[in-house]
DSSP file (Angstrom, degrees, kcal/mol; ACC not computed):
  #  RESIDUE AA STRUCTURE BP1 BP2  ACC     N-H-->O    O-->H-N    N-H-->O    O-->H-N    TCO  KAPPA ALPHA  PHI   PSI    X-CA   Y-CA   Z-CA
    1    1 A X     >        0   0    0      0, 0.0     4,-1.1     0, 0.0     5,-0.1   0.000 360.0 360.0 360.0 -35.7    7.0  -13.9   -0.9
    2    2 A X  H  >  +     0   0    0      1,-0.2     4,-1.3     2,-0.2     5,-0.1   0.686 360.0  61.2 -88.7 -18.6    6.8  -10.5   -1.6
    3    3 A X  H  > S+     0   0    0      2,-0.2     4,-1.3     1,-0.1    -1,-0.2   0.845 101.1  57.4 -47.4 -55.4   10.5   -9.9   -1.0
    4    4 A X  H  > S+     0   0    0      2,-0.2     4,-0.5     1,-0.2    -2,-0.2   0.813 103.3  53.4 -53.9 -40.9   11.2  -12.3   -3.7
    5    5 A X  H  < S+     0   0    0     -4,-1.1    -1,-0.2     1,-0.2    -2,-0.2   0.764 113.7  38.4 -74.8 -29.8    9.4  -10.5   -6.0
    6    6 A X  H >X S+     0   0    0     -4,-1.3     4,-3.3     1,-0.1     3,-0.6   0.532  87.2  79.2 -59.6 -27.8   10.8   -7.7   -5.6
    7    7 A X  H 3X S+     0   0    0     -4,-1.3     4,-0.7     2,-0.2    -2,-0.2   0.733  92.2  64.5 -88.3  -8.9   14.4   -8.1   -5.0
    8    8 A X  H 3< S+     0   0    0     -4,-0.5    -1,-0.2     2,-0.1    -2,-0.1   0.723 112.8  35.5 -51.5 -23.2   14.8   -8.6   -9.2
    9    9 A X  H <4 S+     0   0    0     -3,-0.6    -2,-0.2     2,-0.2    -1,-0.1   0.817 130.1  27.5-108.0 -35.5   13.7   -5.3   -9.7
   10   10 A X  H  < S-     0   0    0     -4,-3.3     4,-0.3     1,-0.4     2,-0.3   0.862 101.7-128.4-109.2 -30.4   15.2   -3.1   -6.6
   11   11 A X     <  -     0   0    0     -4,-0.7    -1,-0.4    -5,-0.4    -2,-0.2  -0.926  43.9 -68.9 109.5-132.2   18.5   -5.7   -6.1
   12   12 A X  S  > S+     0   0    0     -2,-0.3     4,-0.9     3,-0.1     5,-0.2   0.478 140.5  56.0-115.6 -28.0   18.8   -6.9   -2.3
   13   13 A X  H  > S+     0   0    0      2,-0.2     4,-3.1     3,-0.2     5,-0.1   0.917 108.9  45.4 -46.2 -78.5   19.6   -4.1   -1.1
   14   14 A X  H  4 S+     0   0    0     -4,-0.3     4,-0.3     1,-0.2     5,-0.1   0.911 113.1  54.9  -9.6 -72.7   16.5   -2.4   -2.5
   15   15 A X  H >> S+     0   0    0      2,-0.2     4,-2.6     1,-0.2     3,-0.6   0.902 104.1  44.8 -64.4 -44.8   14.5   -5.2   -1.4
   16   16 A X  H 3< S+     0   0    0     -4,-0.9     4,-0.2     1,-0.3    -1,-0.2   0.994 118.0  48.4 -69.7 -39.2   15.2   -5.5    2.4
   17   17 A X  T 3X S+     0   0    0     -4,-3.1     4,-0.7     1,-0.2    -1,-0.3   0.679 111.9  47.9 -68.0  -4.0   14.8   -1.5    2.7
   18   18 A X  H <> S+     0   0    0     -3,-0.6     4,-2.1    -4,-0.3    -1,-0.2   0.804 116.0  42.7 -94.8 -38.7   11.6   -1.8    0.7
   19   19 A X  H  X S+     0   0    0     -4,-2.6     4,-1.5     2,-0.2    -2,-0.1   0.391 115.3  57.1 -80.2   8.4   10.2   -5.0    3.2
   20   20 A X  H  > S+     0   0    0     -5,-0.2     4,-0.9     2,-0.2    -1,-0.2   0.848 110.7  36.6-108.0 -56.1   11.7   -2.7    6.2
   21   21 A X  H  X>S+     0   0    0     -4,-0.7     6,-1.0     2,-0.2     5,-0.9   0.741 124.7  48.9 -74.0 -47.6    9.5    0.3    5.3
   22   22 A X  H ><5S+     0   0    0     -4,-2.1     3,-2.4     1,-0.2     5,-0.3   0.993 109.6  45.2 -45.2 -77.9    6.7   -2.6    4.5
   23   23 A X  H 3<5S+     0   0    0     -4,-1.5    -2,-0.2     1,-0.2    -1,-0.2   0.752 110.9  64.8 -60.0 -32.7    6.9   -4.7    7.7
   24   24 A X  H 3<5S-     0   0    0     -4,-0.9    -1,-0.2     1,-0.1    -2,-0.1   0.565  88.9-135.3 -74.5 -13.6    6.9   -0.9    9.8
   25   25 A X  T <<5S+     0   0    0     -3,-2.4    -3,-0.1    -4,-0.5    -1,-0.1   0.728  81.5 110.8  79.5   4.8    3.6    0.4    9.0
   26   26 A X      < +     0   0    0     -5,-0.9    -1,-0.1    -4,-0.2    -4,-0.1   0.800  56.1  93.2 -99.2 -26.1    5.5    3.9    8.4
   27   27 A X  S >  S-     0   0    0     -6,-1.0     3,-2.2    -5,-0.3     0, 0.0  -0.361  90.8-116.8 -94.9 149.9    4.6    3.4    4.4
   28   28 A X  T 3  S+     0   0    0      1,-0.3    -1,-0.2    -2,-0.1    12,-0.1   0.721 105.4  40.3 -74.1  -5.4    1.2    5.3    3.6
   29   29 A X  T 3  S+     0   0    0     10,-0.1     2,-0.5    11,-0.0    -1,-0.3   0.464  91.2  96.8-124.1  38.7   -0.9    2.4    2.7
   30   30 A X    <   +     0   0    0     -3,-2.2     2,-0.2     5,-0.1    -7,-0.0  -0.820  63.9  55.8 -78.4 133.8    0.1   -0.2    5.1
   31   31 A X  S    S-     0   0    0     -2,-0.5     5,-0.1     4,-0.0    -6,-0.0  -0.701  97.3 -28.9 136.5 176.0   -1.9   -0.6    7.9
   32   32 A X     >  -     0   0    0     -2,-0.2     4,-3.8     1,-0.1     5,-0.1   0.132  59.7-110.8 -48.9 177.6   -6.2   -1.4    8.5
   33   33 A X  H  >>S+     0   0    0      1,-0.3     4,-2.1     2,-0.2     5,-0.7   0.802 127.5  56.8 -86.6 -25.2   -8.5   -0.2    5.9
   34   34 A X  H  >5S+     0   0    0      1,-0.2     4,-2.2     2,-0.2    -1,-0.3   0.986 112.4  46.3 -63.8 -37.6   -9.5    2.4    9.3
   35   35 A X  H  >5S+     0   0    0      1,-0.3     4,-1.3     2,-0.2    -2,-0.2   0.881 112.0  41.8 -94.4 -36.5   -5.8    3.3    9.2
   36   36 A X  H  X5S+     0   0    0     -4,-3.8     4,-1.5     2,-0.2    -1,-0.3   0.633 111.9  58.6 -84.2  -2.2   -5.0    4.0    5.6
   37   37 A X  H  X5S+     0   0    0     -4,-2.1     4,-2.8    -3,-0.2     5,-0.5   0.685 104.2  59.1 -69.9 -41.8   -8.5    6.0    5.1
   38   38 A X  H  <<S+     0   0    0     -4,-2.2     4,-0.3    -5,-0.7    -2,-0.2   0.971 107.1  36.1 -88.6 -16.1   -7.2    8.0    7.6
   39   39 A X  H  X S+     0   0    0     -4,-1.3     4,-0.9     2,-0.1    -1,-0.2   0.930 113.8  58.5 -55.1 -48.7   -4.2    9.1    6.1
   40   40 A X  H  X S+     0   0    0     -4,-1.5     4,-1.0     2,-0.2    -2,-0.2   0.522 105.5  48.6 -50.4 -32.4   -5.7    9.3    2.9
   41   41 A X  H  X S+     0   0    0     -4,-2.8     4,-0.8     2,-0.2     5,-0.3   0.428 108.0  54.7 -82.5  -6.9   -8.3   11.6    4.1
   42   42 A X  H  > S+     0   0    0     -5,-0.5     4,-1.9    -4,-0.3    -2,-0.2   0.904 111.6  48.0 -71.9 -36.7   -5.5   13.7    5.8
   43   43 A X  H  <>S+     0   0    0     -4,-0.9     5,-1.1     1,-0.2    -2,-0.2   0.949 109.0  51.4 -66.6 -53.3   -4.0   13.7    2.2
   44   44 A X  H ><5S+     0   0    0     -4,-1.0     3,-0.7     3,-0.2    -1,-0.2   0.788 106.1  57.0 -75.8 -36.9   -7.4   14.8    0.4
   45   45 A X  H 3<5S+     0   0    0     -4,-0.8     2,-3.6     1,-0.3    -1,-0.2   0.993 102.8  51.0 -63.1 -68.0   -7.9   17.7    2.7
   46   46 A X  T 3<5S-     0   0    0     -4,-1.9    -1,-0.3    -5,-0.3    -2,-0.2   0.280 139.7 -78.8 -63.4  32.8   -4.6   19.2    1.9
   47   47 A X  T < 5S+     0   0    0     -2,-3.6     2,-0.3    -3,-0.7    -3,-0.2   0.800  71.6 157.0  88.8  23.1   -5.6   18.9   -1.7
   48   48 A X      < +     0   0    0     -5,-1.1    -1,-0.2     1,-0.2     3,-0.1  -0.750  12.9 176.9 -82.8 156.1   -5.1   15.1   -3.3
   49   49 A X        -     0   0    0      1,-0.7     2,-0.3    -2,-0.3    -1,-0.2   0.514  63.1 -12.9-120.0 -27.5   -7.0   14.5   -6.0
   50   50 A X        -     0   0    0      2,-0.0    -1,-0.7     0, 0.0     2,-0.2  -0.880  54.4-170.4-155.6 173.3   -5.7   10.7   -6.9
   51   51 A X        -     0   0    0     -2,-0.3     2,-0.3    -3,-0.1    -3,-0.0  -0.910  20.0-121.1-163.5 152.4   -3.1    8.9   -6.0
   52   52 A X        -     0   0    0     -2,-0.2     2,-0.3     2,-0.0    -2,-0.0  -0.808  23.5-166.4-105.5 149.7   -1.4    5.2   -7.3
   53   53 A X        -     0   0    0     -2,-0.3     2,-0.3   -24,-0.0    -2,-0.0  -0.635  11.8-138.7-167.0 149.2   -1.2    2.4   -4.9
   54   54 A X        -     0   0    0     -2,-0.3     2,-0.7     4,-0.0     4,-0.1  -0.997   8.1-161.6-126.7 127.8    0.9   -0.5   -5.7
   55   55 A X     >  -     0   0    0     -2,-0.3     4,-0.5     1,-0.2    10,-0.0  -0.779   6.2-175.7-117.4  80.0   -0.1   -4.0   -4.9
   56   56 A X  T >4 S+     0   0    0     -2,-0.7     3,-0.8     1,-0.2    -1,-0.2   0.953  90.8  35.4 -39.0 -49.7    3.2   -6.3   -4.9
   57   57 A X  G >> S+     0   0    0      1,-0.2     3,-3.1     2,-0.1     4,-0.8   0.908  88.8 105.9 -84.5 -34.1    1.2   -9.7   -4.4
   58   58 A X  G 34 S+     0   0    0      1,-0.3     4,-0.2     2,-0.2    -1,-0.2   0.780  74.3  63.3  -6.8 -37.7   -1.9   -8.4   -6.7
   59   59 A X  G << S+     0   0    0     -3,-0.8    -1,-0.3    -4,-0.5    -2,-0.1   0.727 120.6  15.2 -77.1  -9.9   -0.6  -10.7   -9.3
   60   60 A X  T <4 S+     0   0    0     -3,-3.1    -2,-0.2     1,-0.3    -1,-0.2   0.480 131.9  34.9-150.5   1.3   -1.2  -13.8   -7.1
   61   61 A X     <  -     0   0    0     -4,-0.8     3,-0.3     1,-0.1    -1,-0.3  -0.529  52.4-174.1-173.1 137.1   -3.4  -12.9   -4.5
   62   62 A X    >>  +     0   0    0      1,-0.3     4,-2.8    -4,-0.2     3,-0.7   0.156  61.3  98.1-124.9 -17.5   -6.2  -10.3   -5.0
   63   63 A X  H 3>>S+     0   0    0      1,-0.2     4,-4.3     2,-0.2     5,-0.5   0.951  87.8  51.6 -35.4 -66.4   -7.5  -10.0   -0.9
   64   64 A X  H 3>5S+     0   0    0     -3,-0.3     4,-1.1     2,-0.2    -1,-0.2   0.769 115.0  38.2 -44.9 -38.8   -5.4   -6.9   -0.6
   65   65 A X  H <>5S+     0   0    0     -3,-0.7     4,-2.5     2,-0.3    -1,-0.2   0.936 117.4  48.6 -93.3 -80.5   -6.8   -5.2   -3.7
   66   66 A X  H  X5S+     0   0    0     -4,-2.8     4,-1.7     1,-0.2    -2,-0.2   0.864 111.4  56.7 -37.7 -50.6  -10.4   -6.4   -3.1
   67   67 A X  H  X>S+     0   0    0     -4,-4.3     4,-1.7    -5,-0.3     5,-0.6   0.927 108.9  43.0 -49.7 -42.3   -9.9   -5.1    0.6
   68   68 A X  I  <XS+     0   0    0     -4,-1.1     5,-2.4    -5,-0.5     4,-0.4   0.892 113.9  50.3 -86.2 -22.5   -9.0   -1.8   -0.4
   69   69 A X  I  <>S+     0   0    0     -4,-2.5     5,-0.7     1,-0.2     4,-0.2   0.999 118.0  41.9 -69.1 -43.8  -11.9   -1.4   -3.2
   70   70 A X  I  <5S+     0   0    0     -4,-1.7    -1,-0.2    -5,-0.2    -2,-0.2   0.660 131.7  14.3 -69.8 -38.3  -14.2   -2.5   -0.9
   71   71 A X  I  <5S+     0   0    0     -4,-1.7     4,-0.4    -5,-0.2    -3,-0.2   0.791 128.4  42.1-129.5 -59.1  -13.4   -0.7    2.5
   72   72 A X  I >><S+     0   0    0     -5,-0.6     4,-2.0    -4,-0.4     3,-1.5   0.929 110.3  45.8 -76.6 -77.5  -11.0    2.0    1.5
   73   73 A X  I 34<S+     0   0    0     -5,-2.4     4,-0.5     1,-0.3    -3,-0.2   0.881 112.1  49.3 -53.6 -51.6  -12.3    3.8   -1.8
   74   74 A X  T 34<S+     0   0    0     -5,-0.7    -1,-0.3     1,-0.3     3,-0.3   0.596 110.2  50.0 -87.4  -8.7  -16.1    4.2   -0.9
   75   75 A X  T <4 S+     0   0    0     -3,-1.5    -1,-0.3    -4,-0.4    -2,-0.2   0.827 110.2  55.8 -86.4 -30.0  -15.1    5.9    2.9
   76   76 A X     <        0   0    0     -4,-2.0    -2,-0.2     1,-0.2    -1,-0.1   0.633 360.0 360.0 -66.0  -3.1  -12.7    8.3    0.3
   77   77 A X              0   0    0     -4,-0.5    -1,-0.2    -3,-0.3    -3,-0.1   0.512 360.0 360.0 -80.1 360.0  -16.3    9.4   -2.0
C-alpha cells in the first residue's frame, strides 16, 4: 500500500529502492519504538535538536504516528 503511494512521486524505480530501504530496518525510524529511541538518542547526544519524520500511510492510518507520539517523543524529553 505504501508502495503505491509512493511510486507517483519517486517513479518505480524510486519506489522499490525507497520500500527496500523501508522493508530493511537500515532507515532511521523504522524499527520498535525501543529501537528508534535509540537511535534518536544517539543522534541528540551528538547534537540534534529536531528532526522531521515522514509518515507515508499517516493519511489513512494514524497507529504509526500515534505510536511514535506516545512511546517515542516522551523517552526523547
Amino acid at each position: 500500500m505504501i508502495q503505491e503511494r509512493v511510486t507517483p512521486h519517486l517513479g518505480e524505480a524510486g519506489a522499490e529502492a525507497f520500500m527496500a530501504e523501508y522493508r530493511s530496518g537500515d532507515a532511521q525510524g523504522v524499527g520498535t519504538p525501543e529501537q528508534i529511541v535509540d537511535r534518536l538518542s544517539g543522534m541528540k547526544d551528538r547534537g540534534l535538536g529536531y528532526a522531521i519524520h515522514y509518515f507515508p500511510e499517516a493519511a489513512y492510518d494514524r497507529t504509526g504516528l500515534t505510536l511514535f507520539e506516545r512511546e517515542v517523543i516522551p523517552a526523547l524529553l
